[in-house]
N, C-alpha and C positions, 0 to 999 in steps of 0.2 A: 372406824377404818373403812377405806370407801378402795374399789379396785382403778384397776388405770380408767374406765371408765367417769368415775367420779361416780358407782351404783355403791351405796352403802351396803357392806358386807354382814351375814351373820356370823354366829359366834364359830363357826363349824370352818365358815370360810377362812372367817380371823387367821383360826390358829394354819390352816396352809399356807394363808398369804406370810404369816410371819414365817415359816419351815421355810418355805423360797427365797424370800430375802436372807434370812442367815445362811442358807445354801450357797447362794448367788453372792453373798460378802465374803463367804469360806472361798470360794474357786477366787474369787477376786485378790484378796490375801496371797491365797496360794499363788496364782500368777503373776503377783508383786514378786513374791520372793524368786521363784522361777527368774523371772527377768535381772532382778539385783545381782545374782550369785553369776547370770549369762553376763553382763555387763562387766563385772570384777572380774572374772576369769578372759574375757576377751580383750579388755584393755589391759591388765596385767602381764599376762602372759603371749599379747598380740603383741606388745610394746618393748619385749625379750627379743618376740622374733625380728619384728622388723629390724631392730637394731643388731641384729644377727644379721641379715642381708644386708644391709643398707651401710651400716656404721652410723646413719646419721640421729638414732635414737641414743641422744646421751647416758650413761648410768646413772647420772642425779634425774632426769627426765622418766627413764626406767621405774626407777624408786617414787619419782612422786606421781608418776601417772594412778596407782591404786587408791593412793589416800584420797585426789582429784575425785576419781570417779566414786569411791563410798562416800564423799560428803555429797555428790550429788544424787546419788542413791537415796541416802537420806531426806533430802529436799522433797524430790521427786516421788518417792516410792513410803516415808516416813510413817504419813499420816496414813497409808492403807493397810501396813503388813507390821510396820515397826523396824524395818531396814537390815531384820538379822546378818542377813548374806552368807552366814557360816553355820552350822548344825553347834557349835561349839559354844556360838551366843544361844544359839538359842535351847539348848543345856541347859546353860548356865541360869540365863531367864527364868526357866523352869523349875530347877531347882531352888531358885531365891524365891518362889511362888508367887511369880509378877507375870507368869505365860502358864496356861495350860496344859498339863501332861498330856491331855488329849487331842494336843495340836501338833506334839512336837513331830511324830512320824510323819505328819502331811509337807510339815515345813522342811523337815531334812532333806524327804524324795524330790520336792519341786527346788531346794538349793543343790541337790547333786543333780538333778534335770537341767537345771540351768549349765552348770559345769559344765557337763556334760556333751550337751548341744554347742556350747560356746568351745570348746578342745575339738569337737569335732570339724565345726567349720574352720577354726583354723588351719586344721590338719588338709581340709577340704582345698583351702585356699594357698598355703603354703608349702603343704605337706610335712616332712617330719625334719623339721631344723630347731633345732639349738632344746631339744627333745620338746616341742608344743611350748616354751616356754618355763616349762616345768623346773622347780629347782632340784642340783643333783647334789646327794652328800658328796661332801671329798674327802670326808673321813669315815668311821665304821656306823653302820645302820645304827648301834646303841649311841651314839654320840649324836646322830642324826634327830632319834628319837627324844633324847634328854632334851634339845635343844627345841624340838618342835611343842612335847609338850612347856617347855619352860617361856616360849613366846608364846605359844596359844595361852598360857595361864595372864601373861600379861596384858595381854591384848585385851579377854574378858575381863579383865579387871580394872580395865581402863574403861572400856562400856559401861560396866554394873555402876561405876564409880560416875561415870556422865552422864547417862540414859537417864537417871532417875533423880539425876540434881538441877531440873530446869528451873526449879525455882530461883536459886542463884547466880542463873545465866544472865547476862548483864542482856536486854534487847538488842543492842549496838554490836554489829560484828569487833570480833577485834582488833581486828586490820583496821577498823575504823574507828576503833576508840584509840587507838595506838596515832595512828594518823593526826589525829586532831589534837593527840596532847602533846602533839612534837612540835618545836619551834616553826617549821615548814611547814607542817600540817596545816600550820591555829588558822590559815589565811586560805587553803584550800578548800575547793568545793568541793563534797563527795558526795 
């Protein structure tokens, strides 16, 4: 192992230069997630508000702006952290023994940091309409609950079930294998 100089290092050195690098990949991670969970809560819940002022943000718009931004998330952010964006994935992760228990406190604080920062600017830039975006029960806090955890349960469930089935992911998006096997498609360039 040689330092940014290209001087080969000893054995003593070694093991600090590794301690920094895996230091320097942990804050990097962490600032992935950080960023993913800012990006999900800003576009989510920016895309409530605007459409609170404006009317011109549609509810089907509303609705797919999240999905939009977590598969770019994913893209984007994938290959550094793993794309949690929610403490609930990454739970879950942990408990299936495919993430670190001794990662998960790092990754929760930097995805509720992100929230966090991301509701604040909101609030900064809009102030407090259509409650930051937030959803409100309109039935009783138990029924609230039953429902939140019975779509968080889905949700990981649909992760655990994709996250770790790449092997059967076709390479071709499927918009584009869709595309191609339709009469209209077979002729199109994509």
């Amino acid at each position: 192992m040689v330092d940014r100089q290209g001087i080969p290092l000893s054995n003593e050195h070694k093991e600090d230069e590794q301690e920094n690098v895996s230091l320097t990949s942990e804050w990097s991670r962490l600032f992935a997630e950080c960023f993913g969970a800012f990006a999900l809560t800003l576009v989510d819940c920016g895309a409530k508000i605007v459409g609170a002022l404006t009317g011109e943000v549609s509810p089907a718009a509303q609705a797919l702006a999240p999905g939009l931004i977590v598969a770019a998330m994913i893209y984007s952010i994938g290959q550094r952290s793993g794309a949690h964006l929610n403490p609930a994935v990454t739970f879950a992760f942990a408990i299936r023994g495919v993430f670190s228990w001794s990662c998960v406190l790092g990754y929760g604080a930097a995805q509720l940091g992100g929230a966090l920062l991301a509701a604040w600017l909101l609030h900064q830039l809009f102030g407090d309409v259509e409650h930051l975006g937030a959803t409100m029960p309109r039935s009783s806090v138990g029924v609230a609950c039953v429902m939140e955890v019975v779509l968080t349960f889905l949700l990981v469930s649909v992760i655990l079930g994709t996250a770790t089935q790449h092997r059967i992911v076709a390479r071709t998006p499927p918009w584009r294998s869709a595309a191609l096997s339709s009469p209209a498609g077979s002729s199109a360039k994509l």
